[in-house]
N, C-alpha and C positions, 0 to 999 in steps of 0.2 A: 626804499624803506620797506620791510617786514612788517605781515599784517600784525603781529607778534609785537614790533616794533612800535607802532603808529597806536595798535591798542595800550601800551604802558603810556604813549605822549598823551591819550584821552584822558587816560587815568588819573595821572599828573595835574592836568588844566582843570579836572575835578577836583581835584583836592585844594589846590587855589582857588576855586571858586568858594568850595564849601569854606576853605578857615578865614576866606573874607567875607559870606554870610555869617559867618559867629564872627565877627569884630563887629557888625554894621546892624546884627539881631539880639545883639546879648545887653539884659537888662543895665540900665546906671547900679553899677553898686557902690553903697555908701560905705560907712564906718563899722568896724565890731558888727560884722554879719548882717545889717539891714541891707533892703533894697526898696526903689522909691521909682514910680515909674506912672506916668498918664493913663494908658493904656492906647488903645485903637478908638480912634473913633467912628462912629457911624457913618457912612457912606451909601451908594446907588449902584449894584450892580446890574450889568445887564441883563437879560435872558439869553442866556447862550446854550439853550436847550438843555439837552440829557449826555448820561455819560454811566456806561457800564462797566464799572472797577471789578475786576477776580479777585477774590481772593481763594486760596487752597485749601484751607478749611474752614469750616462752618463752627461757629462757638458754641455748646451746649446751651446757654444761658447769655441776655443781655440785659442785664440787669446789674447795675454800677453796686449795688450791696452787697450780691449774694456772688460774685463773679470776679475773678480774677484771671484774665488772660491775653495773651498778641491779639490773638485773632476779633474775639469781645471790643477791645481798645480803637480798632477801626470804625465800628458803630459810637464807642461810647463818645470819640473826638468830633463826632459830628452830632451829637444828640444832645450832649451834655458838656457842659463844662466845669473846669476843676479850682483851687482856689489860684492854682498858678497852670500855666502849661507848657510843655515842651516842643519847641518848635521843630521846623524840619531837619535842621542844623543839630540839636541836639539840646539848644542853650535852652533857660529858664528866661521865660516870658511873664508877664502878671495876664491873670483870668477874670475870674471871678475880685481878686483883690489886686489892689490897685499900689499899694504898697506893703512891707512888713519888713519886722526887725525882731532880733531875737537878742534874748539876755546874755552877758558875756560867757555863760558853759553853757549856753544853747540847747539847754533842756526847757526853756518857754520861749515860746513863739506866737506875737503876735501878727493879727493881719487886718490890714483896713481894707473894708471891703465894700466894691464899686455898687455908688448910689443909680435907683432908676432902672435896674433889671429886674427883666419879668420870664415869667416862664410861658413855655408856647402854649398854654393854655387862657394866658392872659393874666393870670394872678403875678401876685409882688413876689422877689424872691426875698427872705428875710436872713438875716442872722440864723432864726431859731430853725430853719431848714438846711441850713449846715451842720449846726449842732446834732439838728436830728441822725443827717446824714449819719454823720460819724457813731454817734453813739447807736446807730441801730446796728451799722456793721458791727461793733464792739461787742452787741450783746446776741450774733449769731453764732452758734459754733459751727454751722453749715456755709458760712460766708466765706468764698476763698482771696475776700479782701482783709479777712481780719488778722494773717499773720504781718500785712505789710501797715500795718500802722495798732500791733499790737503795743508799742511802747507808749500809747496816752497812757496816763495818767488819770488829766482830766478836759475836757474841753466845756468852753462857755464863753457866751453873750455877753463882754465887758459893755458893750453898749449896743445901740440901734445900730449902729454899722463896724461894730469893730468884734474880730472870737482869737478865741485866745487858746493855745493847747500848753496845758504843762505836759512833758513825758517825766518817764520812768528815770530815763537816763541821756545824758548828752547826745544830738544825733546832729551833725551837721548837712545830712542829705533830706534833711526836713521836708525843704523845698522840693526836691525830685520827687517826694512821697504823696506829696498832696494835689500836685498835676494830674495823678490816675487815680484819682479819686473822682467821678462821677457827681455834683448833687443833687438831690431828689427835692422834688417837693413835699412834705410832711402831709401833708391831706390828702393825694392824689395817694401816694406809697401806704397810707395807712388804710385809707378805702378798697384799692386793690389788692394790696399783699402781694408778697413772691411769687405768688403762682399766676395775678395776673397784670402785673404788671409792665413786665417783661415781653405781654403781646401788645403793649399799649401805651406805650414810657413818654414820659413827659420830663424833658429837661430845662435847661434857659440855649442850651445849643445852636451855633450857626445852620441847623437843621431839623426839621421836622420829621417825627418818624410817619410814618405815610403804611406801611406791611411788611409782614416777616412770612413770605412762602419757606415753612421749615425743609430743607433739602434741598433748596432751588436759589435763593436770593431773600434780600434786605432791603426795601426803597424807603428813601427818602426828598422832601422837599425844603426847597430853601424855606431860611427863618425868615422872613422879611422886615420883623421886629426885635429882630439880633440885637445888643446893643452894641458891636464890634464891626469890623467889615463884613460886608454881604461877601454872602459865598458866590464866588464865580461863574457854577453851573447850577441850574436850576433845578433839577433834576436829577439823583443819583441814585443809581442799582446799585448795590453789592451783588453780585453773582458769584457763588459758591461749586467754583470748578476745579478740581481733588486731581484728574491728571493731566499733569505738565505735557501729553502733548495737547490735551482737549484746550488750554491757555495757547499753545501757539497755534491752534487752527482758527481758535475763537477770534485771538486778534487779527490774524488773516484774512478771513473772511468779515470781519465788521460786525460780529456780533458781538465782541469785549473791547471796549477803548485802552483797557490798561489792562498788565497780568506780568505778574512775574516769571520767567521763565527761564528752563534750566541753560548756564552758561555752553554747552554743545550746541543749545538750540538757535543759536545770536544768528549762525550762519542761512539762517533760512528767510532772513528778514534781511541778505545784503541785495541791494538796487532794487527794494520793494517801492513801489509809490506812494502806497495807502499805508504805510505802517513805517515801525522805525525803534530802532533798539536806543536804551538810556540805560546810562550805565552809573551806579553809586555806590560810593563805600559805604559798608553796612557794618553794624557796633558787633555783629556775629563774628563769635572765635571758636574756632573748631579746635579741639583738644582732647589728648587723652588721659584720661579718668584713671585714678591705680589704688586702688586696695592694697593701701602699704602694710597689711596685716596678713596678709593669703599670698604662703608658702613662702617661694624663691624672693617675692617681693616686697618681702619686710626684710631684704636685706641692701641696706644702701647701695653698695656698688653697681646690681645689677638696674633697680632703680635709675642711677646718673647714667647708666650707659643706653638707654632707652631715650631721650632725647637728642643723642649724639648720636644714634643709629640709624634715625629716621631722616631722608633726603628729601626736604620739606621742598626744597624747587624742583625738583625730579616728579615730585607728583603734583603740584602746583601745574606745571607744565603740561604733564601729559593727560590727567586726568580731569583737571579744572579749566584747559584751556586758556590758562594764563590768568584767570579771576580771582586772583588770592595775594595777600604780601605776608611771606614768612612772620613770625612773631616770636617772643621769647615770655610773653605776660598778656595774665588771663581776658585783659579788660580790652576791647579797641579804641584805636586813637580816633578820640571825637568824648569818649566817654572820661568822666570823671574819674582820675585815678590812673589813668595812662600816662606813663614817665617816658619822657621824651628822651632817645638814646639807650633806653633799657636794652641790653644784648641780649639778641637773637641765638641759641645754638647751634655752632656750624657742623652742619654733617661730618663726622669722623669718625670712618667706621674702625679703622686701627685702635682707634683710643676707647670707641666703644667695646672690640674685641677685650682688650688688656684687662678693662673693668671686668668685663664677664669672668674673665679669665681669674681673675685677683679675687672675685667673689664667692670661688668655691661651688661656683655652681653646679648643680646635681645634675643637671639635663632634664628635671620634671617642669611638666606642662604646667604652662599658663594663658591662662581664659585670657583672648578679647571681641568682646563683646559689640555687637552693633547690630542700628535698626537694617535688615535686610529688605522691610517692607515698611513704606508712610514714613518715613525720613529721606534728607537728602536723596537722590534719584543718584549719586554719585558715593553713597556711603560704601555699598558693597566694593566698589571697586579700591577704594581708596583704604578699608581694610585690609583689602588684600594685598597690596601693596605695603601697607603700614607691618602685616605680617610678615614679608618679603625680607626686607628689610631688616625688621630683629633673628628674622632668622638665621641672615647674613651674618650677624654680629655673636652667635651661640646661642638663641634663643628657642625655646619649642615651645611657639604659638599655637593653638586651638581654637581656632575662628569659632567663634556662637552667633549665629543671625540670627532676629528676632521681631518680630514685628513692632513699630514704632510705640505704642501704647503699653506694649511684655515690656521692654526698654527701659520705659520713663518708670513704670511701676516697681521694676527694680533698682533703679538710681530713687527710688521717694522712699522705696522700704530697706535700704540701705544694705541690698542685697546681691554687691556686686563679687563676682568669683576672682576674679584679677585685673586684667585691664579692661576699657570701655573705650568707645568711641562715639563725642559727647559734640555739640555745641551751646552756646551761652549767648542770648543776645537782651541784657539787661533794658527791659524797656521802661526803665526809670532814667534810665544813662547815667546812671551810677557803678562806682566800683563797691560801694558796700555792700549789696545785694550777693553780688556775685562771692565776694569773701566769705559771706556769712555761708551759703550752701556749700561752696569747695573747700572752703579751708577753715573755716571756723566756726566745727558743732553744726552745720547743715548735712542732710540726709546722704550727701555725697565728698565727706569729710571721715576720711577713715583713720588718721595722724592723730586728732583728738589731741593736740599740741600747748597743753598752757602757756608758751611762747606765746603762739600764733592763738591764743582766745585775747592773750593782752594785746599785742598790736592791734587786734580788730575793734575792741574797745577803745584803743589812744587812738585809732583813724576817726570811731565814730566821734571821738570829744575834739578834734581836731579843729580848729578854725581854716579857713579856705587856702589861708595862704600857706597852711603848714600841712595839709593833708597829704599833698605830693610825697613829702618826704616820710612818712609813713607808708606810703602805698610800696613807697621803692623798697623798704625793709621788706613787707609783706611779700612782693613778686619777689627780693634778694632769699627772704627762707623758702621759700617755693624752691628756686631753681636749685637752691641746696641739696632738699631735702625731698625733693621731686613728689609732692600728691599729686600731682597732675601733670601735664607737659601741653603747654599751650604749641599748637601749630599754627596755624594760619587767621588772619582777618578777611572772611571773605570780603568780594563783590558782587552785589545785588544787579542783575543783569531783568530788565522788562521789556516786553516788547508794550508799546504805543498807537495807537493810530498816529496817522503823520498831523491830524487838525490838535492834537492834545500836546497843552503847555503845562511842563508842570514837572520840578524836579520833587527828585524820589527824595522822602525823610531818609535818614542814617537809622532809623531803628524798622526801617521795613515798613511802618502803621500808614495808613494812610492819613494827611490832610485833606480832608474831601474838599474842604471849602477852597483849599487853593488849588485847587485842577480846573484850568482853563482850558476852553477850548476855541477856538476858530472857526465860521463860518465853512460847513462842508464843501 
């Protein structure tokens, strides 16, 4: 058997693993969009010492109000808790609330919310500290949490343990929106403020923040008066280490227990003793971005022949090492809004030809764009391949590399010159997130389609069991009408110490509280 070979059989036994933790971790759902669920209850973990996580960048801000981001989410899952959260798997678990239901268009939502939590300061956690929460995000314009729950309305204390949100407009990913949501305590947040909070944060979290060395690491200590299961290790660093080889020598050597590391790197950890590669599907979908406005590419044909150009296994293989499964639709499966069967585009460069061909093309250039620096360690090359490729088919590509930060500033000010080379990894694990920014009036939506504004409104009024068939319209005008061209769903490849138990979430973030480890 082929090491090629035996890595797809891992791949595979992952994936049964993971869609039978979402059967065995996914909440009881009731009738007309409620859910009703006990929660965890308290337990005795051990001391199983300390444990030093990587991660690759460092958050500006930790701070659940004023902050929105991956990297932030890894402290905030461990410090703070949200009204609901999202597990490793992906599904919707109860948090803070213990149950909730929403009205049949799903623009109110109520949540009963778990009696007897305190925050690690020892105060109550109330009602009116979620309220707070929320509505302080609401009234910051510096908050880069207040576009993801811009649609209240109004939010309020129907009683001592019950709050209540109307929105704006129907939203059926309610639920995914209120898990990254952080809650603060109202007296500690108003005594400190933004500026100093965030060196000093107080949550109800299965951990305590403990210090923030800015540019070096984040520690934290277990909650011991969680109301939830005790976190497993008792002790945890965040270590903020930026190059992918400085994470494979770190876990080599035993100074980082965990670290994600680039899929070339897997072979440097085969018959190690002290370490050990895990491997997970991750909700990241790498694709390319097209300014269907700018020149040659506001013309359909050449558009459609752009995805039938690109030999998605041909660079899967050579360039990812076999860490990727081809795709046809923006969202990956695990995420809400992935249609099961949805077709993949198969490389065909004849038919790509004949399009180019049929479309009158000029032979003038078109831009694609990508991070050369601070993105994928495999971006560079897989552009250049991706430009290969269309070139093959009549295309005259003009690589722009760019440093990862130039990139994103020009995909936020919607200021892309032709193609881009993008990934997506919705850490709400929803599909509405991601339609809103690609395809529907987000910064990296250049079609501006009243088609596709309606469909993203019928997904969001959607009830659960009719979303699918919305989502499939949504990816059917996509592949039409090509804004974008989804390629691949990666896989999250980390290296481990070999004493560390603990499978990787699908959205990358870490659960700190479920990283066990073994007696060294």
């Amino acid at each position: 058997m082929s090491m090629k070979t035996q890595r797809r059989g891992r791949l595979m036994a992952l994936g049964v693993a993971l869609a039978l933790g979402s059967v065995l971790l996914s909440g009881c759902m009731g009738s007309a969009g409620s859910a009703t669920s006990t929660g965890g209850g308290a337990t005795t973990a051990p001391d199983n010492g300390s444990a030093t996580l990587a991660l690759p960048t460092e958050p500006a801000n930790i701070d659940p109000i004023m902050m929105r981001s991956i990297s932030a989410w890894n402290m905030y899952y461990a410090v703070f808790d949200g009204l609901t959260r999202i597990d490793s798997a992906g599904k919707i678990q109860p948090g803070l609330a213990t149950e909730w239901k929403s009205n049949a268009t799903q623009d109110v939502w109520t949540f009963t919310i778990r009696k007897g939590v305190t925050f690690q300061d020892g105060s109550a956690l109330n009602v009116s500290d979620i309220v707070y929460t929320y509505n302080k995000i609401l009234a910051s314009d510096k908050s880069t949490n207040r576009v993801a729950i811009a649609m209240i309305s109004k939010v309020e204390a129907t009683d001592d343990h019950t709050v209540q949100f109307t929105l704006k407009n129907p939203f059926s990913a309610w639920l995914n929106q209120v898990a990254t949501i952080g809650i603060v305590p109202e007296k500690v947040y108003e005594a400190e403020g933004p500026d100093k909070f965030p060196n000093a944060p107080v949550g109800s979290g299965p951990y305590k923040f403990v210090s923030w060395n800015h540019g070096v690491d984040y520690k934290v200590t277990r909650n011991d008066d969680y109301w939830g299961d005790k976190a497993k290790i008792k002790d945890i660093t965040f270590s903020f280490v930026g190059a992918p080889d400085a994470r494979v020598t770190g876990v080599e050597s035993g100074t980082l227990d965990t670290a994600i590391i680039p899929a070339s790197q897997v072979p440097v950890f085969t018959g190690a003793s002290n370490a050990k590669v895990v491997e997970a599907a991750s909700n990241q979908i790498a694709f390319i971005g097209v300014n269907t406005t700018a020149g040659a590419l506001s013309n359909l044909k050449v558009r459609q022949a752009i995805p039938l150009a690109i030999d998605r296994k041909s660079i899967i293989d050579s360039l990812l090492n076999g860490y990727a499964s081809p795709t046809g639709q923006p969202v990956a499966k695990g995420v809400t809004g992935y249609v099961d069967g949805f077709p993949t585009p198969k490389y065909d460069l004849a038919a790509a030809k004949k399009l180019v061909a049929d479309s009158g093309y000029d032979g003038s250039e078109i831009t694609l764009q990508y991070a050369s620096t601070g993105g994928s360690p495999t971006d560079p090359e897989v552009a250049q391949a991706i430009a290969a490729d269309l070139g093959k088919a009549g295309l005259k590509i003009k690589l722009v590399g760019a440093e990862q930060s130039s990139l994103s500033l020009s995909l936020a000010n919607h200021q892309i010159t032709g193609l881009y080379l993008n990934a997506w990894s919705p850490s709400s694990m929803d599909g509405d997130v991601v339609v809103s920014q690609l395809l529907a009036g987000g910064p990296e939506d250049y079609a501006r389609s009243p088609e596709m504004a309606q469909l993203y409104l019928d997904q969001q009024a959607a009830n659960a069991d009719k979303r699918a068939d919305v989502f499939k319209k949504i990816w059917s005008w996509n592949a039409t009408n090509v804004s974008n061209v989804p390629l691949w769903q990666n896989t999250n490849t980390y290296a481990a110490a070999s004493t560390i138990s603990w499978t990787p979430a699908v959205d990358g973030i870490y659960r700190a509280a479920e990283v066990g480890r073994s007696a060294k």
